[in-house]
C-alpha positions in Angstrom: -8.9 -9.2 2.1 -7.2 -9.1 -0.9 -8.1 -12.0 -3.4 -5.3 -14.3 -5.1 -7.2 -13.2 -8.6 -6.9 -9.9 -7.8 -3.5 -9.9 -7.1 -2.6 -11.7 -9.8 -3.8 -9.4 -11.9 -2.1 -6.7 -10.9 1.7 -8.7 -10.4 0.7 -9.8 -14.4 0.7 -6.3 -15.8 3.7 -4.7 -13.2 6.9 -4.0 -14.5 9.4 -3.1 -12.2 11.3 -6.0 -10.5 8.7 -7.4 -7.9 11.2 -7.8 -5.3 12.2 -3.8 -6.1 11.8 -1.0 -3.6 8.5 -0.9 -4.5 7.2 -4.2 -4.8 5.5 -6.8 -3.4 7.1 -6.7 0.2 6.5 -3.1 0.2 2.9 -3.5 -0.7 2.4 -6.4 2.0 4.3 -4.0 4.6 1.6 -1.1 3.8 -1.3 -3.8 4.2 0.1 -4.6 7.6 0.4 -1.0 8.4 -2.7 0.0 7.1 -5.1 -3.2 8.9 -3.2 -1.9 12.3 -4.2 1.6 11.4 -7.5 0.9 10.7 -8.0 -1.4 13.3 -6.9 1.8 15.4 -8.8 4.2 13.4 -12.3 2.7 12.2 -10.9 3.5 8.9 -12.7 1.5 6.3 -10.7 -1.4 5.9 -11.3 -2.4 2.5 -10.6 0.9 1.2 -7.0 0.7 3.5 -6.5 -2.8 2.0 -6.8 -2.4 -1.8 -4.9 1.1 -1.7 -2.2 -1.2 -0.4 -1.9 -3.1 -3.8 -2.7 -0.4 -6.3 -0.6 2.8 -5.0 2.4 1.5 -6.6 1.1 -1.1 -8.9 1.8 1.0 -12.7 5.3 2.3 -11.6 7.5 2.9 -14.4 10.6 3.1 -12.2 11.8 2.7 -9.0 13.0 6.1 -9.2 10.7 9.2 -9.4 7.8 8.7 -11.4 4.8 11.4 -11.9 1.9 9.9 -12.7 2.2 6.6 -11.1 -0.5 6.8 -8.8 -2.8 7.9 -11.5 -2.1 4.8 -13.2 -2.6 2.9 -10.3 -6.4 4.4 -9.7 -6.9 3.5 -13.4 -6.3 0.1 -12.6 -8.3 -0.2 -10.0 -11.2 1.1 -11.8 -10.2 -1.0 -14.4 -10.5 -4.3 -12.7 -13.4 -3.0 -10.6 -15.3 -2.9 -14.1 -13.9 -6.9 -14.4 -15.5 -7.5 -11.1 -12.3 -8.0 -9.3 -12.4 -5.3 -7.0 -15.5 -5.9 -4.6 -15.6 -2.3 -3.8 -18.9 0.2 -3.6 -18.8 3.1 -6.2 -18.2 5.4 -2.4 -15.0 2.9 -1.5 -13.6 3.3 -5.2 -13.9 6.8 -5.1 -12.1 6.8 -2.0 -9.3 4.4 -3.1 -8.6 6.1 -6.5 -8.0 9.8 -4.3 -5.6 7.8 -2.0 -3.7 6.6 -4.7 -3.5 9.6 -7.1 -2.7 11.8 -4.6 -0.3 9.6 -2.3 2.8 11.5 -3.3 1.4 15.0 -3.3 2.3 15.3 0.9 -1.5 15.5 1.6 -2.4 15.8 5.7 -6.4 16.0 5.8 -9.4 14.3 3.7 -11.2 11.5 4.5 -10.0 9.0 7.4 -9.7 6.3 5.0 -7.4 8.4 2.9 -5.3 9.5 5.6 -5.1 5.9 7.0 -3.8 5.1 3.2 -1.1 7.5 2.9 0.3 6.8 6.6 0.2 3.0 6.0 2.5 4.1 2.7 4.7 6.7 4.6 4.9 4.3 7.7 7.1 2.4 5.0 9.5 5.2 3.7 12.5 3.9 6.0 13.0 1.4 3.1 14.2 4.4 1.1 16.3 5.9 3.5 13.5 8.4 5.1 12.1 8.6 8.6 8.8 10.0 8.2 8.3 13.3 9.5 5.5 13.0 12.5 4.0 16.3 10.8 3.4 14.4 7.8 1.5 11.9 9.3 -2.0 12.2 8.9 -3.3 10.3 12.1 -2.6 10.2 15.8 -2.1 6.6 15.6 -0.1 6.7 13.0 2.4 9.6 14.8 2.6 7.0 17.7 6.2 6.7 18.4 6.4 2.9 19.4 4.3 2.6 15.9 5.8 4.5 14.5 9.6 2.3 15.8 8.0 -0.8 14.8 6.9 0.2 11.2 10.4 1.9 10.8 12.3 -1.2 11.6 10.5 -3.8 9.6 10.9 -1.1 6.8 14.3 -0.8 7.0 15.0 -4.1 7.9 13.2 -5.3 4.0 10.8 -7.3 6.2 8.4 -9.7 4.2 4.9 -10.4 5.6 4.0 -14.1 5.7 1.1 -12.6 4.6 2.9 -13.1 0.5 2.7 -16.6 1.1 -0.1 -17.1 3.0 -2.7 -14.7 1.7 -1.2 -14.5 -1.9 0.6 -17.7 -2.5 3.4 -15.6 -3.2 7.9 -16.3 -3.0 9.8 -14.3 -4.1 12.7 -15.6 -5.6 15.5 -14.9 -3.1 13.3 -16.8 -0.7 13.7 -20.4 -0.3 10.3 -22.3 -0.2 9.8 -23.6 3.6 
């Protein structure tokens, strides 16, 4: 699980709006991907989890940005050195791959890897993009009623409860229940 500290963290040094493309629902849609996938899988969850929050987390722009991911495995090593990511020097390595090489269209590497980028691609439809089954790095992720189901919550701009629930987290066009 992802810790309210740690996720503060990272929403205190992000720039882009966090209601963007590429913000915090986004991220909380890939978690939700990514536990389903791993759950499928045996991926290593925590791995799955923390790419969640850091694959995006030093964009520049919502538009095309080399380098983001890069910046986003800097982070997490950053704050793994501040004791805020509870990861083994084996999960970190694993974690900074997924996210420096998340854009680069990447099939095959470690499970946890793969289960990364799908939980990410599973998410595309929020950009306009189906995701291409070849593209997909695991059988469960080139499910097609998984695949359905992570499209239309994608498209659809869906917000996990998990915001407010795990990360004590509204956005502002939400209205406080």
């Amino acid at each position: 699980m992802i810790s309210k500290p740690l996720i503060e963290a990272i929403v205190a040094q992000y720039v882009q709006p966090l209601e963007g493309r590429h913000g915090l629902a986004h991220w909380a849609r890939v978690l939700e991907n990514g536990r389903l996938l791993a759950d499928l899988t045996d991926a290593d969850l925590a791995v799955v989890e923390h790419f969640a929050v850091f694959h995006d987390a030093c964009r520049k722009t919502e538009s095309f940005d080399p380098g983001h991911g890069a910046r986003g495995a800097e982070l997490a090593r950053r704050l793994h050195k501040e004791g805020l990511v509870p990861l083994n020097e084996d999960q970190l390595a694993l974690l900074t791959h997924a996210c420096e090489a998340h854009t680069d269209g990447l099939i095959t590497g470690d499970l946890a890897v793969r289960v990364c980028w799908d939980s990410d691609r599973l998410d595309l439809g929020r950009a306009g993009i189906r995701p291409a089954q070849g593209l997909l790095c695991t059988g469960a992720a080139r499910d097609s009623e998984l695949m359905q189901w992570a499209g239309e919550r994608s498209l659809a701009g869906h917000r996990p409860d998990l915001l407010a629930t795990e990360w004590g987290i509204t956005l502002k066009d939400e209205i406080p229940a």
